[in-house]
N, C-alpha and C positions, 0 to 999 in steps of 0.2 A: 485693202484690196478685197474685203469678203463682200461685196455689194451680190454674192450670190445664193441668197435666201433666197426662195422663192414665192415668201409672202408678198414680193412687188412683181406684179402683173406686167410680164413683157410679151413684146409679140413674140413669136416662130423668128424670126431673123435675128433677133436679139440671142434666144435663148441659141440660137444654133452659133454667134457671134463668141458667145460665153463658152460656149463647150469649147472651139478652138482654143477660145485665149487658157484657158485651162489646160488640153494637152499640150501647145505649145509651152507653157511654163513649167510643163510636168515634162518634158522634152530637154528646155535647157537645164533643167533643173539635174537629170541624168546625165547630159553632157561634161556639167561641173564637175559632178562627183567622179565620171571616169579621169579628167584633168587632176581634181583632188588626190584621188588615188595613184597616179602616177607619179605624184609630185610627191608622196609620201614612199613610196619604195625607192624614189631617187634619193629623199634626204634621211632616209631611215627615221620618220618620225612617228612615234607610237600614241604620240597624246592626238595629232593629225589624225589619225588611223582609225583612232576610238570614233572620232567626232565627224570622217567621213559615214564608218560602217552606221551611229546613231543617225545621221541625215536621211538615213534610206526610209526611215517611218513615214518621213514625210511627203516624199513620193508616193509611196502606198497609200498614204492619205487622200493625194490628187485624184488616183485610180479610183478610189470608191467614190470622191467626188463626180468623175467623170461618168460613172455607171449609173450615178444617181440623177446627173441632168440627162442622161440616153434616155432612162426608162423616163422621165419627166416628158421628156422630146415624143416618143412613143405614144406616151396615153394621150397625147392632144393629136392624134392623126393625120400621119406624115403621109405625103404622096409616096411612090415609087423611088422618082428618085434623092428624096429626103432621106428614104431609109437606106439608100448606097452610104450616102455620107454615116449615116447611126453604126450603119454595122462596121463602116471602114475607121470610125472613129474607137468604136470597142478593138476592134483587134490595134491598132495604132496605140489606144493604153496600154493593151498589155503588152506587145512591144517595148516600147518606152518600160515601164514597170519591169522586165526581166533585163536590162539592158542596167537599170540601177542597184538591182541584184548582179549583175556580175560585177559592177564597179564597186558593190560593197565587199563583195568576197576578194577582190583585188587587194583592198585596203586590210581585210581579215587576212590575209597570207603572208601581209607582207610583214605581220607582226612576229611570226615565227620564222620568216625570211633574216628577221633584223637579228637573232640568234646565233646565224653566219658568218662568218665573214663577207667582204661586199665581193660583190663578182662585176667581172667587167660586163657580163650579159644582159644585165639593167638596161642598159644604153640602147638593145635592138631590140626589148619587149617597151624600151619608150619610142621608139624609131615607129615601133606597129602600134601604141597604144594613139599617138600622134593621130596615124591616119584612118583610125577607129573614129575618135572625137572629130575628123574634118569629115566623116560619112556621115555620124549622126548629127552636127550641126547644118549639113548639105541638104540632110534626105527632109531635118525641119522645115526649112526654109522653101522645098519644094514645097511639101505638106501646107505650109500658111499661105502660100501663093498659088496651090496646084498648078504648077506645071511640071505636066507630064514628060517630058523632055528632058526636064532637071531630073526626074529620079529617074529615069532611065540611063542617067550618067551615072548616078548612085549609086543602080545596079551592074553597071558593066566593070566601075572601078572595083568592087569588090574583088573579082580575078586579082587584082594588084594586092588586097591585102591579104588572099590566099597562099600565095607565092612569098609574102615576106613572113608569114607566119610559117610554110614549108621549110624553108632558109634559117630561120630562126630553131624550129623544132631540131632538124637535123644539128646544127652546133651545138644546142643543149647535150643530146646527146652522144657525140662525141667525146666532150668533154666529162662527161659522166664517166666512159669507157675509160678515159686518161687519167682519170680519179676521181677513186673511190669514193672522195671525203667529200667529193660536190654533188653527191650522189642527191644524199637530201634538199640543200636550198634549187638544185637544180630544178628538180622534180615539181617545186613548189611556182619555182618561174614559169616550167611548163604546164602547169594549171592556171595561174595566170596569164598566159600567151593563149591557151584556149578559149579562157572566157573570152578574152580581146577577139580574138575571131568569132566568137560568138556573137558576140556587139555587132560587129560586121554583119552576120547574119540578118539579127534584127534591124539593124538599118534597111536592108536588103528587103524584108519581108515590108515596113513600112513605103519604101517605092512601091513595091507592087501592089500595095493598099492604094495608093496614089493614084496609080493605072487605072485599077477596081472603079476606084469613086469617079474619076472621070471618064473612062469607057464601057465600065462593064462589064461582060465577061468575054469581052474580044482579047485575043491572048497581044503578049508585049513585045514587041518585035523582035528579032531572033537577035542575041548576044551575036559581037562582033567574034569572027573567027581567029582563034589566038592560036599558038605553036601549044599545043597542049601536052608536049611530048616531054617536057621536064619540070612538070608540077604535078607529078604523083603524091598523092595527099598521104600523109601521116596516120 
């Protein structure tokens, strides 16, 4: 797959072909790893764990690849709207790049998680990690096909993963209050429930990149109006 030296002279459509298939890989490549990482706090597996948290290098890798075909993209003199796509493709890296930084800290937690006893609350930060992974597989596939429509969905459903991550928080903490002794792994779940919302975020932030790149800076159409009155946020 490295056919991306750029001693072979491609045109502009090429090189802007290449940069997609790049964050696009550097996309599901952070997908996996949120999957990976939940599948190791479900089976408590520590050798798993190691070998998600190691996989994140190579994400980071992608990123400086992709920064390095931008500024390539750059010095051969992009039109106006060439450069929507350059700048919507850098912030879309780092996107993606913090989003496998949270899936690595998931995998890191859940090694001091495995120390505990199991809890049954696994089962509803895998319930939100699930539709974490179906935002950041949704918001890519907008992203390689841009359509704006698709991540507009992307962004609307996030509401849905605030709410299960609210639902989620509030039991954590309940159950802390009812004992003491779950005080630690709990804590540890509730940093992982975070970052999984956080994930959400960045999927979030990559639609509205999406918007960017195909309209520009006309704002996205107004979120559908929802009962807002019982999703007081944490």
């Amino acid at each position: 797959m490295n056919e991306h030296h750029h001693h072979i002279v491609r045109s502009y459509d090429q090189e802007q072909a290449a940069l997609l298939e790049d964050l696009i890989r550097m996309g599901q490549m952070a997908a996996s790893q949120l999957e990976a990482a939940l599948e190791v706090v479900d089976r408590r597996d520590a050798s798993a764990a190691e070998r998600v948290i190691a996989n994140d290098d190579a994400i980071d890798a992608l990123e400086q690849q992709v920064n390095h075909d931008v500024i390539h993209l750059i010095r051969r003199g992009p039109m106006a709207t060439d450069l929507r796509i350059i700048l919507a493709a850098l912030r879309v890296a780092s996107d993606i790049e913090r989003i496998g930084d949270y899936a690595a800290n998931i995998a890191k937690r859940s090694l001091v998680l495995n120390l505990a006893p199991p809890l049954p609350h696994t089962r509803g930060l895998a319930a939100l990690g699930k539709m974490a992974v179906q935002q950041v597989r949704d918001v890519l596939e907008a992203y390689r096909t841009r359509d704006g429509e698709a991540a507009v969905r992307v962004r609307d459903r996030d509401a849905e993963l605030d709410t299960l991550y609210t639902g989620l928080f509030r039991e954590l903490l309940t159950y802390m209050m009812e004992d003491p002794r779950a005080i630690t792994p709990c804590t540890h779940l509730l940093f992982m429930a975070k970052n999984i919302e956080r994930i959400g975020d960045h999927a979030t932030n990559i639609a509205e990149n999406i918007w960017f790149l195909l309209h520009g800076e006309t704002p996205l159409p107004e979120r559908e109006k929802r009962d807002e009155s019982n999703t007081a946020m944490p």
